[in-house]
MARTOR-563952 format. One line per field, with one value per residue: residue number from 1; x, y, z of N, C-alpha, C, CB in turn; residue in three letters; chain. Coordinates in Angstrom, 1 decimal, always signed. Glycine has a CB too. Example, Ala and Ser with C-alpha at 12.3 -4.5 7.8 and 13.67 -1.06 7.14 Angstrom:
<sites>
num: 1,2
n_xx: +13.2,+12.8
n_yy: -5.7,-2.2
n_zz: +7.8,+7.1
ca_xx: +12.3,+13.7
ca_yy: -4.5,-1.1
ca_zz: +7.8,+7.1
c_xx: +13.2,+12.9
c_yy: -3.3,+0.0
c_zz: +7.8,+7.9
cb_xx: +11.3,+14.1
cb_yy: -4.5,-0.6
cb_zz: +9.0,+5.7
residu: ALA,SER
chaine: A,A
</sites>
This chain:
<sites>
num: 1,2,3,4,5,6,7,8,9,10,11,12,13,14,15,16,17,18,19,20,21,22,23,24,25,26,27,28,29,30,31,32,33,34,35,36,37,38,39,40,41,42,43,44,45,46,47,48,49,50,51,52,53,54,55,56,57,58,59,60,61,62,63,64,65,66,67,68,69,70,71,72,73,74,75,76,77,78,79,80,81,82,83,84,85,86,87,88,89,90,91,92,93,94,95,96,97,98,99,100,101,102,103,104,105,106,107,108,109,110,111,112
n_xx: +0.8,+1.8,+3.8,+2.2,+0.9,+3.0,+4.0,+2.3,+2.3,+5.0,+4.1,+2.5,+4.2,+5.2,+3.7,+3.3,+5.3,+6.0,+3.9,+3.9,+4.5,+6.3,+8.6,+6.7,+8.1,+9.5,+6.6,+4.9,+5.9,+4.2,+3.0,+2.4,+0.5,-1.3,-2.1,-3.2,-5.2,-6.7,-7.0,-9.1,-10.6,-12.0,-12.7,-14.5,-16.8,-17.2,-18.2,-20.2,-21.8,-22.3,-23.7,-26.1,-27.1,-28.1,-29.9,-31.8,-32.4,-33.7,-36.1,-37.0,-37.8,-39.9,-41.7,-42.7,-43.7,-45.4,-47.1,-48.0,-49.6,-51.6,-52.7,-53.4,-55.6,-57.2,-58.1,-59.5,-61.4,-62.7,-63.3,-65.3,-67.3,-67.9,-68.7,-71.2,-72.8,-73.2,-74.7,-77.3,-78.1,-79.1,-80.7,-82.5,-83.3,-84.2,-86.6,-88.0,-88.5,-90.0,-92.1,-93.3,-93.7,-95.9,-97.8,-98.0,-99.1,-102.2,-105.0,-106.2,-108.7,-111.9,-114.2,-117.2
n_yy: -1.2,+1.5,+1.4,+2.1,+4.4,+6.1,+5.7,+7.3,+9.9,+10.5,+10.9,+13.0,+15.0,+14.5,+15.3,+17.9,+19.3,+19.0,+20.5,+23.0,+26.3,+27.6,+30.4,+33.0,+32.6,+35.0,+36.6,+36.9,+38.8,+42.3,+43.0,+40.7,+39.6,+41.2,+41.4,+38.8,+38.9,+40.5,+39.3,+36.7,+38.2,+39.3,+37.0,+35.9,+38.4,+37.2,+35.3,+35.1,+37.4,+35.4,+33.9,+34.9,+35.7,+33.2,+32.6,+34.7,+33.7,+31.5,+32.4,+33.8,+31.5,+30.6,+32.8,+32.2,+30.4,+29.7,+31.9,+30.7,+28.8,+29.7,+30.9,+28.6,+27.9,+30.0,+29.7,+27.5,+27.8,+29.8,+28.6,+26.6,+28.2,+29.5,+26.9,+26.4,+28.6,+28.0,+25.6,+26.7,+28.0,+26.5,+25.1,+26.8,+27.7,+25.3,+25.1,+26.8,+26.7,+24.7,+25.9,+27.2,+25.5,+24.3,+26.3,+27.0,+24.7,+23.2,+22.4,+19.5,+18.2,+17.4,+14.8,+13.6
n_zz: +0.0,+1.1,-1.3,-3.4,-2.6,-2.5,-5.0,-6.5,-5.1,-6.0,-9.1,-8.9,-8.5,-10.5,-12.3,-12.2,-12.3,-15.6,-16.0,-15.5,-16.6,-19.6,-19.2,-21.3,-24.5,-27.1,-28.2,-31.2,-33.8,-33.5,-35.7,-37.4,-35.7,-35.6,-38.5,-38.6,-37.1,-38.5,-40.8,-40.3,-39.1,-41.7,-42.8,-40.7,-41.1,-43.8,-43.9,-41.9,-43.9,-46.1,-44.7,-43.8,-46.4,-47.4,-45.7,-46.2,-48.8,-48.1,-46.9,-48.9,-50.4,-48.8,-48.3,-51.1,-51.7,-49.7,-50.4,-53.2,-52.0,-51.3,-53.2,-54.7,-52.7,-52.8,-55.6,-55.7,-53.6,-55.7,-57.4,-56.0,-55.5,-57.8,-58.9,-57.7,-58.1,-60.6,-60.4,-58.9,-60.8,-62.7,-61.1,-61.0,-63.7,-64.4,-62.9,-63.9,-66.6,-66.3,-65.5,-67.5,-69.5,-68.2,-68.0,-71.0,-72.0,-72.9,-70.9,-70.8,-73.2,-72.6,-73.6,-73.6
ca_xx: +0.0,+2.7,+4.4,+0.9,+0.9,+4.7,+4.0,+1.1,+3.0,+6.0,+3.3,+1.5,+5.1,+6.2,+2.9,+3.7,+6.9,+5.5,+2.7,+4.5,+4.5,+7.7,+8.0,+6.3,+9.1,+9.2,+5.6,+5.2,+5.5,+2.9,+2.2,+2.2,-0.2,-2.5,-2.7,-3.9,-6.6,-7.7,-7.5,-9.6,-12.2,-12.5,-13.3,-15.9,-17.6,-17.2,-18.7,-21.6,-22.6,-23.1,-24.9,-27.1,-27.5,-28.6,-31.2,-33.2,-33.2,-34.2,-36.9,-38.3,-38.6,-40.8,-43.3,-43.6,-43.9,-46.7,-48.0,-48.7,-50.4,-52.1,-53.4,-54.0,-56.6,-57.9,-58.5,-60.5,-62.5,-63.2,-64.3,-66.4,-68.4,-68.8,-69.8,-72.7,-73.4,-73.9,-76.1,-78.0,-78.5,-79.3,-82.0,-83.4,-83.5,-85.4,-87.8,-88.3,-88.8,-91.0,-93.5,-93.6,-94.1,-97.3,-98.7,-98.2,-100.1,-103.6,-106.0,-106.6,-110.4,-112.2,-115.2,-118.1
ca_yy: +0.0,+2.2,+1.6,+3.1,+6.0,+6.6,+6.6,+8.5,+11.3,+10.6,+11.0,+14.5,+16.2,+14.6,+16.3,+19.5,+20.0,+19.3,+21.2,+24.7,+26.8,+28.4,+31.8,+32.6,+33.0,+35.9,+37.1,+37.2,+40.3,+42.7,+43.3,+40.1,+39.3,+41.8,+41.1,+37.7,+39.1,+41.3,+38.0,+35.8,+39.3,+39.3,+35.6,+35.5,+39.1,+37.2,+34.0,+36.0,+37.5,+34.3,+33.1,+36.2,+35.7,+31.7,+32.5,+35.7,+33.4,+30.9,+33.0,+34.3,+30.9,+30.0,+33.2,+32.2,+28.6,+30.1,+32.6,+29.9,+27.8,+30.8,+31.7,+27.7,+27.8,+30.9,+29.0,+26.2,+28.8,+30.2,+27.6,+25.6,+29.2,+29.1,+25.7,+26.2,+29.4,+27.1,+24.8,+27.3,+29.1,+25.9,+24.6,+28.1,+27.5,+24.1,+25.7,+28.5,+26.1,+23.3,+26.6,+27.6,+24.2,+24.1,+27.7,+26.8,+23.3,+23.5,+21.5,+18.1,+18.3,+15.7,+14.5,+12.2
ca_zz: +0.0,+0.5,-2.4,-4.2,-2.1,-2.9,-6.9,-6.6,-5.2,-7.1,-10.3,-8.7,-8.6,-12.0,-13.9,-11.7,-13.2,-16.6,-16.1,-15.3,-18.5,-19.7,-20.1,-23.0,-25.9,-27.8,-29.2,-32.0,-34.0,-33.4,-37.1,-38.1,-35.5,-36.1,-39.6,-38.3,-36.8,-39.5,-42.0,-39.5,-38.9,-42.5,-42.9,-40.2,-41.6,-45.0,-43.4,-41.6,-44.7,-46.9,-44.2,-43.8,-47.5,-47.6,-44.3,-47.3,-50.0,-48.2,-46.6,-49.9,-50.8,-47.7,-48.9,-52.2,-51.4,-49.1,-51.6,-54.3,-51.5,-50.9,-54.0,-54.7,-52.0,-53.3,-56.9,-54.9,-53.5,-56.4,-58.2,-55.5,-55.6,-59.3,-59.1,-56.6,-58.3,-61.6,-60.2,-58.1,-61.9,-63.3,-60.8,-61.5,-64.9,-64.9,-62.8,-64.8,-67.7,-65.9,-65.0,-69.0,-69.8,-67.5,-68.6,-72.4,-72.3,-72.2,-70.1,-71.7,-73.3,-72.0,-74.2,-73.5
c_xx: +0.9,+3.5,+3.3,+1.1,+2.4,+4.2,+3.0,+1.5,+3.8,+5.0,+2.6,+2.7,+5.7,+5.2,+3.1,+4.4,+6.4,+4.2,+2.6,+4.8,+5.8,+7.4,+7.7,+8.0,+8.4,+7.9,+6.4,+5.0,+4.3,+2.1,+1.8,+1.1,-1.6,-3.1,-3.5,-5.3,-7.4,-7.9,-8.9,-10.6,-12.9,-12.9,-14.4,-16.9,-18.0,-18.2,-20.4,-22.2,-23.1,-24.2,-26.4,-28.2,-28.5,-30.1,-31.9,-33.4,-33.7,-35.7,-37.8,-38.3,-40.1,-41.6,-43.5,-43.8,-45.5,-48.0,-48.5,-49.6,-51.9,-53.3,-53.9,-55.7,-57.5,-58.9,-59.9,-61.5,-63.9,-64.1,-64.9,-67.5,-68.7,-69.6,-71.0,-73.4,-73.9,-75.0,-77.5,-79.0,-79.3,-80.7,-82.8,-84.2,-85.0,-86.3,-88.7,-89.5,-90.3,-92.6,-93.9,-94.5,-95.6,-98.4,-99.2,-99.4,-101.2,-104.2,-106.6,-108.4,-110.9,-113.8,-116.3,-118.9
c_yy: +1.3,+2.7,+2.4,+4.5,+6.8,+6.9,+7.5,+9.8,+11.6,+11.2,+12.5,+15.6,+15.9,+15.6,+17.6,+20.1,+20.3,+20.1,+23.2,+24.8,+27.2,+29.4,+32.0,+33.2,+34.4,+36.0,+37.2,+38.6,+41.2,+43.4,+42.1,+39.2,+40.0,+41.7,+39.8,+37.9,+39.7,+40.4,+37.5,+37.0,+39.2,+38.1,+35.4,+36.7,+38.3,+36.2,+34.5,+36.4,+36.7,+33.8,+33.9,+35.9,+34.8,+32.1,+33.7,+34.7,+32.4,+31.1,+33.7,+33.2,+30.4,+31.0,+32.6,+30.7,+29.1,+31.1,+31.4,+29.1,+28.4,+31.0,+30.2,+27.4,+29.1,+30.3,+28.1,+26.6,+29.5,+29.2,+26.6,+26.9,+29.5,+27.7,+25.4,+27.7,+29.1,+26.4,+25.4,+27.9,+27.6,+25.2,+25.9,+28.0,+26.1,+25.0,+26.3,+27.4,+25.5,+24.9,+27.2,+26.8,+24.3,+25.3,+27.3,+26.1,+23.6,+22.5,+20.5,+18.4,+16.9,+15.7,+13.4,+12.2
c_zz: +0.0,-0.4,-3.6,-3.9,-2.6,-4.3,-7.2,-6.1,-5.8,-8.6,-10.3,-8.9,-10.3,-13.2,-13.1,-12.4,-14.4,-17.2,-16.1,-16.8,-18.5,-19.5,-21.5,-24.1,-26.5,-28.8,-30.4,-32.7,-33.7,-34.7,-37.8,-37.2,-35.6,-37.6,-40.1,-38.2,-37.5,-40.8,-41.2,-39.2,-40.3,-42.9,-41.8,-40.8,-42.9,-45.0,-43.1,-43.0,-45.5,-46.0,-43.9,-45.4,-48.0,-46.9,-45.3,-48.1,-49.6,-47.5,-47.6,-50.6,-50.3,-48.4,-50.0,-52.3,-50.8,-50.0,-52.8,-53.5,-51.0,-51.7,-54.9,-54.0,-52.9,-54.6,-56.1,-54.6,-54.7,-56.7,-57.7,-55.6,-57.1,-59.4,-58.4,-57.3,-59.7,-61.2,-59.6,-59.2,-62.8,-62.8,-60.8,-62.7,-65.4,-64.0,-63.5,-66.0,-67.4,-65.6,-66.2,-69.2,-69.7,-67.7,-69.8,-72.5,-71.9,-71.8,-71.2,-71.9,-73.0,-72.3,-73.6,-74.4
cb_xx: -0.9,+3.0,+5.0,-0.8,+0.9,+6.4,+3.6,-0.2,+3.5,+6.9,+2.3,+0.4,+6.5,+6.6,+0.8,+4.2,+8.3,+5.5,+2.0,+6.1,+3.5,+8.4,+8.8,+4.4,+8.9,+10.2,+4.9,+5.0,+5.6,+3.0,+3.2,+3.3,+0.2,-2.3,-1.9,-3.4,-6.8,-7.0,-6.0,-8.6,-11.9,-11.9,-12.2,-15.9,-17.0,-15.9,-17.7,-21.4,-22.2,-22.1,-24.4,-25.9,-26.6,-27.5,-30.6,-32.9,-32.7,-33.4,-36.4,-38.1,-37.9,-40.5,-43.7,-43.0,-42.4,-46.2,-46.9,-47.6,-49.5,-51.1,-52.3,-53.0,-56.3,-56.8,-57.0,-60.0,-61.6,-62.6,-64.0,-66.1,-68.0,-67.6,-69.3,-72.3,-72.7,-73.1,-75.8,-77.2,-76.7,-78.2,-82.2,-82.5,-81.8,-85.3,-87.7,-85.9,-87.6,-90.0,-93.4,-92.5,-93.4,-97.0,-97.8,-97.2,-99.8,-104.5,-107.4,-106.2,-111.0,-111.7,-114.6,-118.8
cb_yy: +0.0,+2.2,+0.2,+2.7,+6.1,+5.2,+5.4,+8.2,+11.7,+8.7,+9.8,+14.7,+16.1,+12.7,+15.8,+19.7,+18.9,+18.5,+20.5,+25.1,+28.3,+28.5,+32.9,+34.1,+31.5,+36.0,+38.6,+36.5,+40.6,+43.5,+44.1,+39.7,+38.9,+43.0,+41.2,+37.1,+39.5,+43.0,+36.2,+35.0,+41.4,+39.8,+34.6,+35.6,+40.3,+37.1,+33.5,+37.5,+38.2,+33.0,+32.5,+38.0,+35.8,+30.3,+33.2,+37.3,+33.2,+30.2,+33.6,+35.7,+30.4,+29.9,+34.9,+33.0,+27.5,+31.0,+33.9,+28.9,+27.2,+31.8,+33.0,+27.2,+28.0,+32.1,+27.9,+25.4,+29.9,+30.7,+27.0,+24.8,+30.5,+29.1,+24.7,+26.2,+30.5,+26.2,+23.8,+28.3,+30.2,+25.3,+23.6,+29.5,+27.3,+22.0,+26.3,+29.5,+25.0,+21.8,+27.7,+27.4,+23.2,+24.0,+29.2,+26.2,+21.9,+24.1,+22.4,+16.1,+18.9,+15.3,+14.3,+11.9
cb_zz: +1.2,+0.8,-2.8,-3.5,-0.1,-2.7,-8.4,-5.8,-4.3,-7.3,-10.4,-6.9,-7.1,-12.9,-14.5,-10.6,-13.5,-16.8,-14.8,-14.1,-19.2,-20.8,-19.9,-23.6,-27.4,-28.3,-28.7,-32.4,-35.0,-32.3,-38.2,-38.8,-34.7,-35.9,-40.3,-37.2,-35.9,-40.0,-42.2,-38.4,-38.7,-43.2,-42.7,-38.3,-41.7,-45.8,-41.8,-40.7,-45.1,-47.3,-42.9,-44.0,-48.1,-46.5,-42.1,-48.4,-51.3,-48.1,-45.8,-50.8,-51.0,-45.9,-49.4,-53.6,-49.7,-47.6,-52.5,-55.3,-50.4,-51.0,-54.8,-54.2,-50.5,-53.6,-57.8,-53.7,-53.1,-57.2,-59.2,-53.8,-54.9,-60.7,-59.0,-54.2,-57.9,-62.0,-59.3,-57.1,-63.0,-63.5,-59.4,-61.7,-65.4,-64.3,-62.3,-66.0,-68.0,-63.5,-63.8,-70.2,-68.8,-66.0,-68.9,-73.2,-71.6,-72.9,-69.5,-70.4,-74.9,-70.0,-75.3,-72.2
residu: UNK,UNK,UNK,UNK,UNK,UNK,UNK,UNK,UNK,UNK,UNK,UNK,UNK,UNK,UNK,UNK,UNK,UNK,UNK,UNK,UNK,UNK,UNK,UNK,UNK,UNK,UNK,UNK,UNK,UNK,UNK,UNK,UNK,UNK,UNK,UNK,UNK,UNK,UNK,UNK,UNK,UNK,UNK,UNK,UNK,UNK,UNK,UNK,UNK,UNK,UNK,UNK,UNK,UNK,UNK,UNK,UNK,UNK,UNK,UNK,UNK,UNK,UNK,UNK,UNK,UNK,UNK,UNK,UNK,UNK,UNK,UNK,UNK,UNK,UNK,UNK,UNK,UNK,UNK,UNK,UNK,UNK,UNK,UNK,UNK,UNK,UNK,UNK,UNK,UNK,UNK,UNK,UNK,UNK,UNK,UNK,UNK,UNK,UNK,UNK,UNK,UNK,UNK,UNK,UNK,UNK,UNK,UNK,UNK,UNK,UNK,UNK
chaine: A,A,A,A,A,A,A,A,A,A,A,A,A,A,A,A,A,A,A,A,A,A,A,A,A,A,A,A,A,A,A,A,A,A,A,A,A,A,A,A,A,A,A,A,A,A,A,A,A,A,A,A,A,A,A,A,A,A,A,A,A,A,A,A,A,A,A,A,A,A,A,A,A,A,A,A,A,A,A,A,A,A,A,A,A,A,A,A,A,A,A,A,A,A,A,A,A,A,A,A,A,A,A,A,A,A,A,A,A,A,A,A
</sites>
């Protein structure tokens, strides 16, 4: 058991050691890191904007996806109200007819 406890400390001072940083080394320049960061600004602005761009078009596809579905229904509309405003014109029409009909004809004569 001791011999555990022993490597286990032996092991907490060996990643200590390895675990301390250096001092840092000489930065690097300070032009050529700033020109880092103005590459890597321009690549996320450049980034952002495509994606800005993807998220409209794919937003004016959703209206006109919705506008045709839109203006689909609308059709259907229509023309279940022409077709009831046909038939509405049409049992008008036999009426109309069937009460000619019955005016014109005259009373059967009826002989004995």
């Amino acid at each position: 058991m001791t011999k555990v406890i022993a490597t286990l400390i032996a092991g907490l001072f060996a990643t200590a050691a390895f675990a301390q940083t250096p001092a840092p080394a000489t930065p690097a320049t300070p032009a050529a890191a700033k020109a880092e960061a103005k590459e890597t600004k321009a690549a996320a602005k450049a980034e952002a904007k495509e994606t800005k761009a993807d998220i409209k078009a794919e937003a004016k596809t959703a209206k006109v996806e919705a506008d045709a579905k839109k203006d689909v229904a609308v059709a259907k509309a229509e023309e279940k109200a022409d077709k009831a405003d046909a038939h509405a014109k049409a049992t008008k029409t036999k009426a109309h007819a069937k009460a000619e009909k019955a005016e014109t004809t005259p009373a059967p004569v009826v002989t004995k």
